[in-house]
PyMOL Python script that loads the backbone (N, CA, C, O; Angstrom):
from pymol import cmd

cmd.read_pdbstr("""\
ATOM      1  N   UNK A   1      37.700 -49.254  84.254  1.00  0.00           N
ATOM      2  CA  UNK A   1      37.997 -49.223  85.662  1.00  0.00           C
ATOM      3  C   UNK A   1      39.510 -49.291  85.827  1.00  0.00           C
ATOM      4  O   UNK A   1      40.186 -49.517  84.824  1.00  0.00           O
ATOM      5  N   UNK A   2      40.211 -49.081  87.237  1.00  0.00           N
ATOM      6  CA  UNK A   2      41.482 -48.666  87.397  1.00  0.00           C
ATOM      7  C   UNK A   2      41.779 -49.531  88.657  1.00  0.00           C
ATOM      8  O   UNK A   2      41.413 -49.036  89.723  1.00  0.00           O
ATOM      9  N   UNK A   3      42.333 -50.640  88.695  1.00  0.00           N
ATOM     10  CA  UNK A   3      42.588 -51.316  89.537  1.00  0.00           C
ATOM     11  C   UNK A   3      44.289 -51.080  90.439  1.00  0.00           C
ATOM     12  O   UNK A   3      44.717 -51.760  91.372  1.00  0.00           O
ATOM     13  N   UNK A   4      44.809 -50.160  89.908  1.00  0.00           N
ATOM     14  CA  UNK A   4      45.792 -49.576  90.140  1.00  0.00           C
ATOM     15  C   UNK A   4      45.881 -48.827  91.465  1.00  0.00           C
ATOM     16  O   UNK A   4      46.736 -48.877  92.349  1.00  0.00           O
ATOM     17  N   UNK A   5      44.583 -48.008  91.335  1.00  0.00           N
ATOM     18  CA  UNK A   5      44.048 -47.262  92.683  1.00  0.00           C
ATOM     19  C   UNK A   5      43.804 -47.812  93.765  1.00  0.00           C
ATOM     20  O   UNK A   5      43.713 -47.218  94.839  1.00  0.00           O
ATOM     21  N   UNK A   6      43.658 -49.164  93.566  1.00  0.00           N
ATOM     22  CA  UNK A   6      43.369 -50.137  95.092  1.00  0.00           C
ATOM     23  C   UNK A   6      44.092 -50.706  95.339  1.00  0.00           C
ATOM     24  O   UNK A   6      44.085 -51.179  96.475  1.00  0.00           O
ATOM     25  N   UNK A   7      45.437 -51.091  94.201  1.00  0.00           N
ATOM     26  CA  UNK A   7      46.429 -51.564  94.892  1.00  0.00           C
ATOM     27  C   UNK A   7      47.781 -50.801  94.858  1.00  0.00           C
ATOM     28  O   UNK A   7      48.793 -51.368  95.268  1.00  0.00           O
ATOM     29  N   UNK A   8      47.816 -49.806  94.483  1.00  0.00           N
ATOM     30  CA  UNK A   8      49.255 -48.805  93.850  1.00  0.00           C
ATOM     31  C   UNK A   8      49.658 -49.793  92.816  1.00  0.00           C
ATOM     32  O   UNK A   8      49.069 -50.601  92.098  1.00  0.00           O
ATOM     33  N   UNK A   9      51.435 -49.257  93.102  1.00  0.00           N
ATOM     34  CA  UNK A   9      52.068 -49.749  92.008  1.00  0.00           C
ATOM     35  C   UNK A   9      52.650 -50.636  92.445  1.00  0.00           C
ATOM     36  O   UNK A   9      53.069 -50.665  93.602  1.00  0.00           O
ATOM     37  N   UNK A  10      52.869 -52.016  91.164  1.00  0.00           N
ATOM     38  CA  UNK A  10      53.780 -53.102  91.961  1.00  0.00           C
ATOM     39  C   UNK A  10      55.003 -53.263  91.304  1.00  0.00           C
ATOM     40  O   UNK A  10      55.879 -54.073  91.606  1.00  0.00           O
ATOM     41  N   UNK A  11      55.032 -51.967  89.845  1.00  0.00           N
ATOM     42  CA  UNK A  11      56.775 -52.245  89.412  1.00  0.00           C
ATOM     43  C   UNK A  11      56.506 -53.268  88.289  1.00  0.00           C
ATOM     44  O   UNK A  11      55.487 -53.284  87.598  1.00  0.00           O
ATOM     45  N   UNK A  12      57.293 -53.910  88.215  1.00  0.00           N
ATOM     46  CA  UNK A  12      57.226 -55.261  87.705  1.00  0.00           C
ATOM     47  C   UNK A  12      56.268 -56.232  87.203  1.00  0.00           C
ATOM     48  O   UNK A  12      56.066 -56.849  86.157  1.00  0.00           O
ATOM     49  N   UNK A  13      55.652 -56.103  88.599  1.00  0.00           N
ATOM     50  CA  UNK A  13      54.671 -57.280  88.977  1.00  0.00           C
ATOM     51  C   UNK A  13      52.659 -56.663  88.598  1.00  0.00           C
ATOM     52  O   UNK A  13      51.595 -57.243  88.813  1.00  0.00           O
ATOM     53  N   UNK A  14      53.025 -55.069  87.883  1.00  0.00           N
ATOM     54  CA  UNK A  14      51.812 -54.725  87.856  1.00  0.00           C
ATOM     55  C   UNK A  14      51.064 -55.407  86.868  1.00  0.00           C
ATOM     56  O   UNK A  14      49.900 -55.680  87.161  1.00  0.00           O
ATOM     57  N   UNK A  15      51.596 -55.815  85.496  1.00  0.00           N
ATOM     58  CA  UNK A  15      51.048 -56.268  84.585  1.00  0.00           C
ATOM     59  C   UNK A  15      50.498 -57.762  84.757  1.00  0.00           C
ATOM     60  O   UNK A  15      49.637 -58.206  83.997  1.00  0.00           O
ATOM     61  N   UNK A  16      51.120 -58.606  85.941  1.00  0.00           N
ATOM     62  CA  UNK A  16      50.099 -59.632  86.068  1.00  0.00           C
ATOM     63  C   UNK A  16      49.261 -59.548  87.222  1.00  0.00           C
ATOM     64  O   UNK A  16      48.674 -60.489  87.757  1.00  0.00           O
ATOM     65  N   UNK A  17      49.252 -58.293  87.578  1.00  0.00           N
ATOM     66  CA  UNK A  17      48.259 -58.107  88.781  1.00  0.00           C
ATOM     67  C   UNK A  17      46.997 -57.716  88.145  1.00  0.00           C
ATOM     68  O   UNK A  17      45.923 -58.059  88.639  1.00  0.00           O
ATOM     69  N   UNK A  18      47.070 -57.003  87.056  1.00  0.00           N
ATOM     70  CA  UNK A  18      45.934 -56.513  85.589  1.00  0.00           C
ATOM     71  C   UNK A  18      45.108 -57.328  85.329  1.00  0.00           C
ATOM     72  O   UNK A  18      43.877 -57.341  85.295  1.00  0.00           O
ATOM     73  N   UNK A  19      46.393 -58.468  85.025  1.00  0.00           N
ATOM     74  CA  UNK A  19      45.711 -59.699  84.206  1.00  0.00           C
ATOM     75  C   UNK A  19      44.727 -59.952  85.298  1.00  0.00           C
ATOM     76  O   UNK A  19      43.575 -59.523  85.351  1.00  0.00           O
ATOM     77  N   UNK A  20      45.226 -60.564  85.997  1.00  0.00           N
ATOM     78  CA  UNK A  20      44.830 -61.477  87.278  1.00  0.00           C
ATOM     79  C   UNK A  20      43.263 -61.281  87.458  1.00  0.00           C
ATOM     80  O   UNK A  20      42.363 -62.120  87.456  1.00  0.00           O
ATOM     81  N   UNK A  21      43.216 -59.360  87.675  1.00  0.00           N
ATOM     82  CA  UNK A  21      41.952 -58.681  88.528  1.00  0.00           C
ATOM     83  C   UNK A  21      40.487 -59.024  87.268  1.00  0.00           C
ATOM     84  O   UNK A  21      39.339 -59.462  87.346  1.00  0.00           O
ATOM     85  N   UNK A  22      41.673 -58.362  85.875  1.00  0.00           N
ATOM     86  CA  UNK A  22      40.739 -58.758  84.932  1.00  0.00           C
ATOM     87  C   UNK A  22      39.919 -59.938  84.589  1.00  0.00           C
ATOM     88  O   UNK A  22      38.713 -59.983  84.350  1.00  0.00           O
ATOM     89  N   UNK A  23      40.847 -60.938  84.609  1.00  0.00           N
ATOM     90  CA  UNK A  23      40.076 -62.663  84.704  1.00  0.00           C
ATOM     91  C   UNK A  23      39.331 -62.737  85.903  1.00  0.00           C
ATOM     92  O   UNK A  23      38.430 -63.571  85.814  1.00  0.00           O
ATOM     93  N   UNK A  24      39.395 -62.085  87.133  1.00  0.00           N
ATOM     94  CA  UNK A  24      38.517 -62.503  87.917  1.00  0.00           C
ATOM     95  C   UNK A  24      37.268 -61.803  88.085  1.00  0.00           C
ATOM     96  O   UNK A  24      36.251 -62.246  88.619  1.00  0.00           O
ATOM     97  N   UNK A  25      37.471 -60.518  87.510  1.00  0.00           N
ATOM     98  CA  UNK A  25      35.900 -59.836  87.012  1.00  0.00           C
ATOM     99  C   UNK A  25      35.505 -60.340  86.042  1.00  0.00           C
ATOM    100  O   UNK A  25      34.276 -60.316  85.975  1.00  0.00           O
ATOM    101  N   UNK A  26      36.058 -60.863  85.124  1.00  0.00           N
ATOM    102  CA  UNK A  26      35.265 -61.833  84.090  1.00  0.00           C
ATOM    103  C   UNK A  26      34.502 -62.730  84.477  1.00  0.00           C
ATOM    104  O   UNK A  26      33.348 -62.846  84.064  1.00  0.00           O
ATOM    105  N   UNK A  27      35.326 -63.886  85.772  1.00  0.00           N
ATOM    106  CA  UNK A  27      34.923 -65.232  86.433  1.00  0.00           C
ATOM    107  C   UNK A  27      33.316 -64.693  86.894  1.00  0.00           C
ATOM    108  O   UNK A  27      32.272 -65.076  86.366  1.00  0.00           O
ATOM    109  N   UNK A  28      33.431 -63.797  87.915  1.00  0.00           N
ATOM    110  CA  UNK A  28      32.661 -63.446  88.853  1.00  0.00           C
ATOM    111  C   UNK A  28      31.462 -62.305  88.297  1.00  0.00           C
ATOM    112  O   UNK A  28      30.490 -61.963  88.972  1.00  0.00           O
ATOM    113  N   UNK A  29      31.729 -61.886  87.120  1.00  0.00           N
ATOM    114  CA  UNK A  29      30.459 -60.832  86.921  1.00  0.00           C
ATOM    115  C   UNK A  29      30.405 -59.911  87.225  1.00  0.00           C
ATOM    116  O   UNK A  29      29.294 -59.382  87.281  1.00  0.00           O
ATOM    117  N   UNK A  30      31.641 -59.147  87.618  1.00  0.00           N
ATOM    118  CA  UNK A  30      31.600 -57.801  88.214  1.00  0.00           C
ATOM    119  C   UNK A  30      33.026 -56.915  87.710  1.00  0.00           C
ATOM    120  O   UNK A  30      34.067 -57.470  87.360  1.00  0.00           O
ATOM    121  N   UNK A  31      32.785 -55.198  87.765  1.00  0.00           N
ATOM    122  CA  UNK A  31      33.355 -54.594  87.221  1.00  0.00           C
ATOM    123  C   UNK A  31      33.909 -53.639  88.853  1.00  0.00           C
ATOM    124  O   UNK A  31      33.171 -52.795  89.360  1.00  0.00           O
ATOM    125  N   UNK A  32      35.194 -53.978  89.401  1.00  0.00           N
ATOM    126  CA  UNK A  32      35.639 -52.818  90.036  1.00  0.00           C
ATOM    127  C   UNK A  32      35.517 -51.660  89.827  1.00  0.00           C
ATOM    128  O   UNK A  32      35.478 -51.290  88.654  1.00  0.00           O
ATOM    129  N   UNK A  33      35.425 -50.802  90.785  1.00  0.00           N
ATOM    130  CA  UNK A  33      35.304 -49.282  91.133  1.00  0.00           C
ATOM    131  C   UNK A  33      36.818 -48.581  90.675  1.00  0.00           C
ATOM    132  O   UNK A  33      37.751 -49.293  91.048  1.00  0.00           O
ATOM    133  N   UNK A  34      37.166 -47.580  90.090  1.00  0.00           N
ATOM    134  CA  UNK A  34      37.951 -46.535  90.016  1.00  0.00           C
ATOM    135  C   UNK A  34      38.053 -46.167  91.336  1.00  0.00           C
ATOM    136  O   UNK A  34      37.002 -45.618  91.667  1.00  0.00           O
ATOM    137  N   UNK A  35      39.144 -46.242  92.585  1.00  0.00           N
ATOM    138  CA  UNK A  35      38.727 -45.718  93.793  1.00  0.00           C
ATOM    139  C   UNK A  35      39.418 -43.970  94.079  1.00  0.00           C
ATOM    140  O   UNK A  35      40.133 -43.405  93.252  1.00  0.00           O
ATOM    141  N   UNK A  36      39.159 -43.594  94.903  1.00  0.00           N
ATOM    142  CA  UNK A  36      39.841 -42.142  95.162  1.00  0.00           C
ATOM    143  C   UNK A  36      39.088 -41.185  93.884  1.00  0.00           C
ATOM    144  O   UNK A  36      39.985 -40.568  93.310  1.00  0.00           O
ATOM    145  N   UNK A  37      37.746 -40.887  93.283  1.00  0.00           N
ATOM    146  CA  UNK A  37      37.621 -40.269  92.563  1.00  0.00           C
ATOM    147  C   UNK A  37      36.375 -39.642  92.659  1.00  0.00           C
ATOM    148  O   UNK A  37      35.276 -40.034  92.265  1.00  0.00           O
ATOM    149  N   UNK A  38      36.904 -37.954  93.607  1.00  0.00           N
ATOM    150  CA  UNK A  38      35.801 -37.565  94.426  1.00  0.00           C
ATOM    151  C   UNK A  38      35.314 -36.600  93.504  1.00  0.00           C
ATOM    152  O   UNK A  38      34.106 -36.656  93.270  1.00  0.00           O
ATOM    153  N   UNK A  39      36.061 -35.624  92.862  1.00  0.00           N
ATOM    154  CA  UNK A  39      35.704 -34.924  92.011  1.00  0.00           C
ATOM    155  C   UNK A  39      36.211 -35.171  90.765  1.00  0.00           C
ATOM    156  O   UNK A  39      37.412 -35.429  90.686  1.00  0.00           O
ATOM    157  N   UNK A  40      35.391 -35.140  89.553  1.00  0.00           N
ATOM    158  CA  UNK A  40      35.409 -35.227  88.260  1.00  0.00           C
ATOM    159  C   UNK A  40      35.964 -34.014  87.551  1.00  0.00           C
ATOM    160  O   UNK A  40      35.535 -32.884  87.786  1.00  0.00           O
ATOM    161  N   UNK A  41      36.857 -34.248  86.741  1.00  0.00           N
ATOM    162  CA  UNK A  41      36.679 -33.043  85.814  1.00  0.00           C
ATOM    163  C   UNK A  41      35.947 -32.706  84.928  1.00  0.00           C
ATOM    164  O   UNK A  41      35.958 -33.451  83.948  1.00  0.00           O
ATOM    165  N   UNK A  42      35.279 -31.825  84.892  1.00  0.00           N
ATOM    166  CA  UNK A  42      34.107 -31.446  83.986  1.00  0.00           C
ATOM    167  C   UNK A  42      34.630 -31.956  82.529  1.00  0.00           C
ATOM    168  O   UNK A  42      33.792 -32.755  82.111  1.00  0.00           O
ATOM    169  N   UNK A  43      35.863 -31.775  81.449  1.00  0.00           N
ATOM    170  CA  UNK A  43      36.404 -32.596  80.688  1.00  0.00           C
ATOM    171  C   UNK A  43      36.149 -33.975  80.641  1.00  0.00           C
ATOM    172  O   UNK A  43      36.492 -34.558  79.613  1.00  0.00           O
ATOM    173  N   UNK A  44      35.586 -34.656  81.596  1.00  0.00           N
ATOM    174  CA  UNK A  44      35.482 -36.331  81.641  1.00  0.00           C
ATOM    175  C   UNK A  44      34.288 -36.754  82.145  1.00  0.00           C
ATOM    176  O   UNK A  44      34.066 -37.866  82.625  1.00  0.00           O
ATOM    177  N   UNK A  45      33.286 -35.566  81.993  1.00  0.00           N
ATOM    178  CA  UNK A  45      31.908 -36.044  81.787  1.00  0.00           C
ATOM    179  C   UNK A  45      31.348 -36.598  80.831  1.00  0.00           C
ATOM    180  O   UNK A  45      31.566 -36.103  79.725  1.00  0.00           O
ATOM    181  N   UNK A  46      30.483 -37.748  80.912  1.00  0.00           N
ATOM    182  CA  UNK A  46      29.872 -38.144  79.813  1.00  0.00           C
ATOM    183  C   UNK A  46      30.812 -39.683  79.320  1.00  0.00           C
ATOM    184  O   UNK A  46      30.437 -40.652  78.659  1.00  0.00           O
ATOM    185  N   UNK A  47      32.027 -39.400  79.914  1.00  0.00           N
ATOM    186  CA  UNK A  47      32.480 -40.731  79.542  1.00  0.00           C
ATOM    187  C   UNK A  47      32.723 -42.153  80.809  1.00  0.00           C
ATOM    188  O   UNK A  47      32.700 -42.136  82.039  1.00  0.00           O
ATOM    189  N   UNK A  48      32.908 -43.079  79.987  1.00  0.00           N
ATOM    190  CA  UNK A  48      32.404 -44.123  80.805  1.00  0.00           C
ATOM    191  C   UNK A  48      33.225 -45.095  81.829  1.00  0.00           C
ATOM    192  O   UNK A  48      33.637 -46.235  81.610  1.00  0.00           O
ATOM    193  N   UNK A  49      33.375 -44.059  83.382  1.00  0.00           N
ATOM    194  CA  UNK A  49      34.191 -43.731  84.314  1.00  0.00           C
ATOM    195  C   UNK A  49      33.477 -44.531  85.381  1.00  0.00           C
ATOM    196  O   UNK A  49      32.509 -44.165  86.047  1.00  0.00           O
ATOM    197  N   UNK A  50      34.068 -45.593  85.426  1.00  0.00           N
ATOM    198  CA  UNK A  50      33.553 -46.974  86.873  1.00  0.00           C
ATOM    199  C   UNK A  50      33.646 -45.960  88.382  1.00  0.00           C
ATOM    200  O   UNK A  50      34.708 -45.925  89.003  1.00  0.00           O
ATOM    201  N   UNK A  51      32.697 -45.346  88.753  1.00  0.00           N
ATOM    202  CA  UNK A  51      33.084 -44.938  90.183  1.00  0.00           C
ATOM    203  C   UNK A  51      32.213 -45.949  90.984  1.00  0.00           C
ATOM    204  O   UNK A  51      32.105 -46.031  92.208  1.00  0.00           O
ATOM    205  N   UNK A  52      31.640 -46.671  90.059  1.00  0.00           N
ATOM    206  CA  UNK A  52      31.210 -47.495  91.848  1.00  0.00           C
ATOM    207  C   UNK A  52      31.378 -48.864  91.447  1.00  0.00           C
ATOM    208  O   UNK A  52      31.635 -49.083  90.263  1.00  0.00           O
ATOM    209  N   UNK A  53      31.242 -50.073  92.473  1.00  0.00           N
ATOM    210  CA  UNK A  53      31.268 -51.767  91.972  1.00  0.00           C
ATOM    211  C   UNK A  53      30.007 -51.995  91.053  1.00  0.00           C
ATOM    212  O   UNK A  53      28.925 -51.650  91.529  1.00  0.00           O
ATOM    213  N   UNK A  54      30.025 -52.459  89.971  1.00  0.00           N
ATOM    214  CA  UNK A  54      28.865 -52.915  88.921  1.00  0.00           C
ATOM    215  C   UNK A  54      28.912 -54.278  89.339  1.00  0.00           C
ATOM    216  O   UNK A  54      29.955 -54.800  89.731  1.00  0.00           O
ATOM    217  N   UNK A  55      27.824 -54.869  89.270  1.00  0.00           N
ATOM    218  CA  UNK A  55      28.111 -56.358  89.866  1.00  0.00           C
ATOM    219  C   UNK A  55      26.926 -56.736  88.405  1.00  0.00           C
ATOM    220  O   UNK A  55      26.308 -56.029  87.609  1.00  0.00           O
ATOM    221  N   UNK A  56      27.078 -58.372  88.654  1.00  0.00           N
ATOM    222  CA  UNK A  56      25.533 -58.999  87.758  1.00  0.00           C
ATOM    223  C   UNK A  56      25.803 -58.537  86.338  1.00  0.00           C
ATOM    224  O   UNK A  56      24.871 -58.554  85.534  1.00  0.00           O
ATOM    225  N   UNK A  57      27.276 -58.033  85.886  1.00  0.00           N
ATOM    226  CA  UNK A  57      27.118 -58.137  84.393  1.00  0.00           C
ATOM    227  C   UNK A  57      27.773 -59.700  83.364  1.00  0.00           C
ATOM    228  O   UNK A  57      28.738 -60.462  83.417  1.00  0.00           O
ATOM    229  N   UNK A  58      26.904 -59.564  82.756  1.00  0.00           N
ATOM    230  CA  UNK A  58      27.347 -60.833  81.732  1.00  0.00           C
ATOM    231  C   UNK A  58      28.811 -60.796  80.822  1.00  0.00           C
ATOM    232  O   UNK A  58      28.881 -61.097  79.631  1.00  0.00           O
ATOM    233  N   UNK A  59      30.213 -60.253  81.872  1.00  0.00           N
ATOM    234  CA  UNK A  59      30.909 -60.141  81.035  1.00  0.00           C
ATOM    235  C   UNK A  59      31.956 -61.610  80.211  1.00  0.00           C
ATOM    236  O   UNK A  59      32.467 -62.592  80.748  1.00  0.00           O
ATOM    237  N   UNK A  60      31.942 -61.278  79.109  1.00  0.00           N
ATOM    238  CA  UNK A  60      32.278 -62.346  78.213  1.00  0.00           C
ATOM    239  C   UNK A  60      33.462 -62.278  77.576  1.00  0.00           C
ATOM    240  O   UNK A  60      33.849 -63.283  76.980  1.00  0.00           O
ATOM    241  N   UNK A  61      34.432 -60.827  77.578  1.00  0.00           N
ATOM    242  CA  UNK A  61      35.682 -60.205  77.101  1.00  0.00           C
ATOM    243  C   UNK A  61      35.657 -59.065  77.821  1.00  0.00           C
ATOM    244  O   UNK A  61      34.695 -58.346  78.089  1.00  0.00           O
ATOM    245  N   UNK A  62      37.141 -58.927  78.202  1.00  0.00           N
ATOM    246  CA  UNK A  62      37.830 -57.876  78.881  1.00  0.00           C
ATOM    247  C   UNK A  62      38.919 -57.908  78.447  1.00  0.00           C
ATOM    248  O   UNK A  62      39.572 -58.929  78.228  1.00  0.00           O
ATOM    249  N   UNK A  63      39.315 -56.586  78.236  1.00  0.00           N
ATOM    250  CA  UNK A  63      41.075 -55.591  78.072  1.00  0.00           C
ATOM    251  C   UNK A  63      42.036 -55.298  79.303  1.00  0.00           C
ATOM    252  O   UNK A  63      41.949 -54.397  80.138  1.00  0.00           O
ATOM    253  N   UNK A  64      42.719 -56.033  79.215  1.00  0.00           N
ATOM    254  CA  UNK A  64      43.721 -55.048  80.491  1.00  0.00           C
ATOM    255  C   UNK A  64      44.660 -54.669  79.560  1.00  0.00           C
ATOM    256  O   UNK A  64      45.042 -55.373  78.625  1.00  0.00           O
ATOM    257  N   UNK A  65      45.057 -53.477  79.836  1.00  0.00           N
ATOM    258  CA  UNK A  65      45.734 -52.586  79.326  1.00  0.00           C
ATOM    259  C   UNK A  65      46.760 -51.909  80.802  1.00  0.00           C
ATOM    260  O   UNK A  65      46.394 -51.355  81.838  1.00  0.00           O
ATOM    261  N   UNK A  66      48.304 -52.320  80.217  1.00  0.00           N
ATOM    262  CA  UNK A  66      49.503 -52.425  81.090  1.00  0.00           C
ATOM    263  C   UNK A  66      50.686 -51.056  80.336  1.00  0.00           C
ATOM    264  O   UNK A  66      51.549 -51.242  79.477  1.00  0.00           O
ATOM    265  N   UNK A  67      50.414 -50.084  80.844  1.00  0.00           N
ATOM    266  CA  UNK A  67      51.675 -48.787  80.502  1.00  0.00           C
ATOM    267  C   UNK A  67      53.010 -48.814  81.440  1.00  0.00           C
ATOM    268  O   UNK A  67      52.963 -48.271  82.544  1.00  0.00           O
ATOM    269  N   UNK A  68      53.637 -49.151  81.199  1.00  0.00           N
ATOM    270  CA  UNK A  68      54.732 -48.883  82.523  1.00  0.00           C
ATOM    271  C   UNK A  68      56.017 -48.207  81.625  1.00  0.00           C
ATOM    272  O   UNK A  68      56.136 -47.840  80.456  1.00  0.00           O
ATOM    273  N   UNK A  69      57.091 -48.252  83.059  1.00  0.00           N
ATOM    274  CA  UNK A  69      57.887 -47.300  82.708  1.00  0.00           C
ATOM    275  C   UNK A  69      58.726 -47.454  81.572  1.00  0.00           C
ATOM    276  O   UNK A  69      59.076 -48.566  81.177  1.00  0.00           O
ATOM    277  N   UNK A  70      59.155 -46.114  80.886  1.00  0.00           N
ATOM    278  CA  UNK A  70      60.116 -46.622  79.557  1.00  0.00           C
ATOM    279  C   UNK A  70      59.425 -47.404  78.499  1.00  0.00           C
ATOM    280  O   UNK A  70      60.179 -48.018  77.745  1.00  0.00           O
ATOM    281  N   UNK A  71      58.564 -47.475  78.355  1.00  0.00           N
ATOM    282  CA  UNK A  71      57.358 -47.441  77.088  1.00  0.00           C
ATOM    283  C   UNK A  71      57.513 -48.632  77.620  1.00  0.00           C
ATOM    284  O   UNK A  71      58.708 -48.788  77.368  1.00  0.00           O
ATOM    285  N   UNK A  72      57.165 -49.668  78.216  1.00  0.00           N
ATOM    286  CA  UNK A  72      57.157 -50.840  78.482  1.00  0.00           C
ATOM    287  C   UNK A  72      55.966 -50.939  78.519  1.00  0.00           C
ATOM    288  O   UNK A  72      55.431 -50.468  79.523  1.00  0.00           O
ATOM    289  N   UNK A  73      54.822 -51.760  77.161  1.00  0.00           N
ATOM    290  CA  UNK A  73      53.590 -51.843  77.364  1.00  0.00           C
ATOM    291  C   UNK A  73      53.496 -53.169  76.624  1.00  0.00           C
ATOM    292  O   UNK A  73      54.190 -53.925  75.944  1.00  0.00           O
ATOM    293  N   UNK A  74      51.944 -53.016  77.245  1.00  0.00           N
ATOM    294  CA  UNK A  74      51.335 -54.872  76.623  1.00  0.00           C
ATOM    295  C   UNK A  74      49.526 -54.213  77.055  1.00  0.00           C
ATOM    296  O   UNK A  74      49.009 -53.506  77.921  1.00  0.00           O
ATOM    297  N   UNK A  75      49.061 -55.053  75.722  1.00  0.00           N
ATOM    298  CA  UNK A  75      47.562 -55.110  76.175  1.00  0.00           C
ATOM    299  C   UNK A  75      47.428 -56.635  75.758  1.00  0.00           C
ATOM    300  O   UNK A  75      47.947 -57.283  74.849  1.00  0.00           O
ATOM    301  N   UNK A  76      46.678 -56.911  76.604  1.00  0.00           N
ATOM    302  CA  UNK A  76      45.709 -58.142  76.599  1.00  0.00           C
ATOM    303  C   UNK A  76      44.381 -58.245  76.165  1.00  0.00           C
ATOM    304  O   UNK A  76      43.672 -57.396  76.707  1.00  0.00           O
ATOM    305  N   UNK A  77      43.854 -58.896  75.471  1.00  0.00           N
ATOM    306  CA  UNK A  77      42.240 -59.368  75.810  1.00  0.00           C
ATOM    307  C   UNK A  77      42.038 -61.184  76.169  1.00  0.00           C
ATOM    308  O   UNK A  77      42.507 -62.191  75.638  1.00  0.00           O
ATOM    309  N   UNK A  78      41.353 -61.016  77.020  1.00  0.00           N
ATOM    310  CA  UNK A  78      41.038 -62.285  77.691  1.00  0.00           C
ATOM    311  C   UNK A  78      39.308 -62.332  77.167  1.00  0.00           C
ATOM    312  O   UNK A  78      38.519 -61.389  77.107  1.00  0.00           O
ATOM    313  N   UNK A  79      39.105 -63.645  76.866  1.00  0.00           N
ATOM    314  CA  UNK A  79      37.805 -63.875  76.394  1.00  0.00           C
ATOM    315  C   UNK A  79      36.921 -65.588  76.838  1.00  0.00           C
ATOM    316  O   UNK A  79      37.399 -66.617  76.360  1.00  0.00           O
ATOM    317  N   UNK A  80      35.749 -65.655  77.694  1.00  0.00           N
ATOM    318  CA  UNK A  80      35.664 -66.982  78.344  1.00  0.00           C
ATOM    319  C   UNK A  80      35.494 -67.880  76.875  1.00  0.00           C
ATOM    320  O   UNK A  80      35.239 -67.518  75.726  1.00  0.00           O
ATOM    321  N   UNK A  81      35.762 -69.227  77.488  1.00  0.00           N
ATOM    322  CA  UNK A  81      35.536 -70.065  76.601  1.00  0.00           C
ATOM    323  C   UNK A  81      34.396 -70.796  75.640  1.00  0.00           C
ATOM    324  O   UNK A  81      34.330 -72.007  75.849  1.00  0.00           O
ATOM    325  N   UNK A  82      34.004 -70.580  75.204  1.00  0.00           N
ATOM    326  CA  UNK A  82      32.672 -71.057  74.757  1.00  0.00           C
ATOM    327  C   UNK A  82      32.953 -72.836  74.347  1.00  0.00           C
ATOM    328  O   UNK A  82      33.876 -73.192  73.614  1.00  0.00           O
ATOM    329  N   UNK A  83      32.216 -73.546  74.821  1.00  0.00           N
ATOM    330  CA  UNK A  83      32.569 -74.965  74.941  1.00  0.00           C
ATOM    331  C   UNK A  83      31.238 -75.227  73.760  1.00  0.00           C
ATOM    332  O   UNK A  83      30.966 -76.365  73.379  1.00  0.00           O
TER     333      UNK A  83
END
""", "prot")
cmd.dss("prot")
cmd.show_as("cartoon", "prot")
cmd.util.cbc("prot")
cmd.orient("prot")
């Protein structure tokens, strides 16, 4: 999913906006929508493209993955705690 699309760009501040969305679809059980994505390219059928809210999944690890400008990148994985 592309959380980018619902909020643009914040510059700077996008890579903890990533984090942020990511930990809270973890908290809450749900996978945001890709928004603005009316037509598909036939090239990107078959692969596994969030167009709508998934709710009720058991997620337990998530990736945010941060590209910005001037090769400025970072990936994360965030994973809940098992006590």
């Amino acid at each position: 999913s592309s959380t980018k699309s619902l909020t643009g760009h914040a510059l700077g501040a996008a890579g903890v906006n990533e984090a942020i969305y990511s930990i809270l679809m973890m908290q809450h059980n749900f996978i945001a929508a890709s928004a603005n994505i009316d037509n598909l390219d036939a090239g990107a059928e078959g692969l596994p493209i969030v167009r709508a809210l998934e709710t009720d999944l058991p997620l337990k690890t998530v990736l945010s993955n941060s590209f910005g400008f001037g090769g400025t990148n970072a990936c994360l994985v965030f994973q809940r705690y098992q006590a």
